[in-house]
N, C-alpha and C positions, 0 to 999 in steps of 0.2 A: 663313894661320897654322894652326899644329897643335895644339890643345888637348887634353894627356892626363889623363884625369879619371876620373869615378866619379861616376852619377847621384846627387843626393841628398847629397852630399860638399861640401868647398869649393870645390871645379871649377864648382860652380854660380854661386857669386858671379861670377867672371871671365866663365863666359856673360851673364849676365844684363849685366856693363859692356860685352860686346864685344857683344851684342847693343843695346844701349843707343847704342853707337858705330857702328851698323851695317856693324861690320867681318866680312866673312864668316871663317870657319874650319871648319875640319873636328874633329869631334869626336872623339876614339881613345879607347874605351873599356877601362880598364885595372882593372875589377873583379875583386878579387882578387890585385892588384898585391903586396897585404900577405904574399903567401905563396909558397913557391915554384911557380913554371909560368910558362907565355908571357905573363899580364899583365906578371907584373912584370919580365921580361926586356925586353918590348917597353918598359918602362919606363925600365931602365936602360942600355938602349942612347942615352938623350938626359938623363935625369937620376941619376946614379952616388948620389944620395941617396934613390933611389926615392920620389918626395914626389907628391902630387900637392895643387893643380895644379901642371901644368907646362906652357906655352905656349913653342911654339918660332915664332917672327918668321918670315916669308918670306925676312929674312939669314942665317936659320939659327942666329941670337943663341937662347939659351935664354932663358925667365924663369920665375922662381918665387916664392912669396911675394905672394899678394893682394892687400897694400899696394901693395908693386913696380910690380905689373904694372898697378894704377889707378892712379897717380900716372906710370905712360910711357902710358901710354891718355890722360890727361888732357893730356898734351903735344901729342897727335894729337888731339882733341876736347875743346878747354876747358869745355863747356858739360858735360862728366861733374862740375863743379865751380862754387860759385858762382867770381865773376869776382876774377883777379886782384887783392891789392892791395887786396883790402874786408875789412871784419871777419869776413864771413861765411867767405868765404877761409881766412881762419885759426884760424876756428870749426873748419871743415872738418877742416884739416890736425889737429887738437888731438882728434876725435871718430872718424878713421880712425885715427891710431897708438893711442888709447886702444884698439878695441875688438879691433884685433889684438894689441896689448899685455898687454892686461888678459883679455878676455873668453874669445877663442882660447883661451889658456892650460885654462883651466879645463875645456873638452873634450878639451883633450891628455892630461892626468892622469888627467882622471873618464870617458873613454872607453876607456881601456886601464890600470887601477889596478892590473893585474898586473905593469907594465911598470917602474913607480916602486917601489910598496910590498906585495909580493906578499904580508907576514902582514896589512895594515893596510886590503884593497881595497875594502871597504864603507864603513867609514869614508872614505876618502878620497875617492870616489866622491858619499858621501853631502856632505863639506865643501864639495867642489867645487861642487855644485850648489847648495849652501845660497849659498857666495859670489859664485856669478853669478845669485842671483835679485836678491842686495844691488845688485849693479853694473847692473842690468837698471833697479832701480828711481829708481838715479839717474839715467840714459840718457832715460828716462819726466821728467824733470825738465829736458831740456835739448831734445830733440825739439819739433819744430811742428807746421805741419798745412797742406798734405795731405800732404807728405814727409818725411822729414827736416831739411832745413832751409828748408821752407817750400814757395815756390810747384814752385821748380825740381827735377826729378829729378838725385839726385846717383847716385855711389856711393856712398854708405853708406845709400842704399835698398836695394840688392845685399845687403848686408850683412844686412840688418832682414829680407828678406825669408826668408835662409836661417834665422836664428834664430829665428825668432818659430816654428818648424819644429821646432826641435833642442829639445830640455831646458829649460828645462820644459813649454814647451809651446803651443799658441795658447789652451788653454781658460785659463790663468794669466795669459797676455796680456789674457787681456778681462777677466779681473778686477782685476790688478796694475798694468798699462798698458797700457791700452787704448790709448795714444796711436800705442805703438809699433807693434802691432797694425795699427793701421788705415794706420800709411805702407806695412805690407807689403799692404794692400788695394788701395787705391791704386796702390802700383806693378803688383801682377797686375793693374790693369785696362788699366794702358799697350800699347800693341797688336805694340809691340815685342818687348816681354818676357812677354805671358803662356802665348805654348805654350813657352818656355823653362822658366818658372818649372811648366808643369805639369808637363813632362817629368821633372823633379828633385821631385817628389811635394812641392812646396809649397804646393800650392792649398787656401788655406783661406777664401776670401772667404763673405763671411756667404751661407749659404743652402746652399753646397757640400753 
């Protein structure tokens, strides 16, 4: 598999599941994809929407969309999920489309505020962030321990681990929720994913 990414980006989630999966790939680094030059050409030679990520199959099938591509990761390793057909199951299903439904968003707008509302970009930047610390704090209310959803690593520790990263930030996490916090600890300590997770500047384990 081919993974077109951007350290530090969502591309890091999909590592850290396919990592998780121990599916090898190659990594293509498409920093700067955003503007014109060869990132984002080599980009659009396989995704005509320039997104990343974008993982192209050994069938040459593209995917895109970090839901996506952990729910076909999870058809090839079930254990990326609790087990079929239990409640936790569909705990799961209900807490991955929430936090790419919900949460995603909020860095779409408040990352690029020139791109929606170019008189309004402070403000809107500033909303955004105000309404994913709300949605953070409910996340903090549904989370267990050591992981996300308890003993097993799922992916939406993938998840946990880029945000607790992004805005606002891990020193808010340990005040805010700490719960969440520490399932991204926990996962950096998995021996699968931790020079993944260093490489994408996520290491924040206490003592760092």
């Amino acid at each position: 598999m081919k993974l077109y990414g951007v350290r530090g980006w969502g591309s890091g989630i999909v590592e850290i599941m396919l990592s998780l999966s121990k599916i090898e790939y190659e990594f293509v680094d498409v920093t700067g994809f955003d503007k014109d030059g060869s990132p984002r050409t080599k980009l659009l030679a396989v995704n005509p929407l320039a997104q990343v990520p974008t993982l192209v199959l050994k069938s040459g099938q593209v995917m895109t969309e970090t839901a996506a591509i952990a729910l076909m990761l999870i058809d090839r390793v079930p254990d990326l999920a609790p087990p079929a057909g239990t409640q936790r199951r569909e705990e799961f299903y209900q807490l991955l489309i929430w936090l790419v439904a919900n949460v995603y968003p909020t860095f779409t707008y408040g990352d690029y505020p020139h791109r929606w509302s170019p008189s309004a970009q402070r403000e809107l930047r500033s909303a955004t962030d105000h309404y994913r610390q709300k949605l953070f704090l409910w996340l903090e209310t549904k989370v267990t321990a050591p992981f996300a959803m308890g003993e097993q690593v799922t992916a939406i520790d993938a998840y946990l681990s880029a945000m607790t990263s992004w805005r606002p930030g891990a020193a808010w996490f340990s005040e805010h929720c700490p719960k969440i916090l520490e399932c991204a600890h926990c996962l950096e300590a998995v021996p699968l994913v931790t020079s993944v997770i260093h490489l994408n500047g996520w290491s924040h384990i206490k003592g760092d």
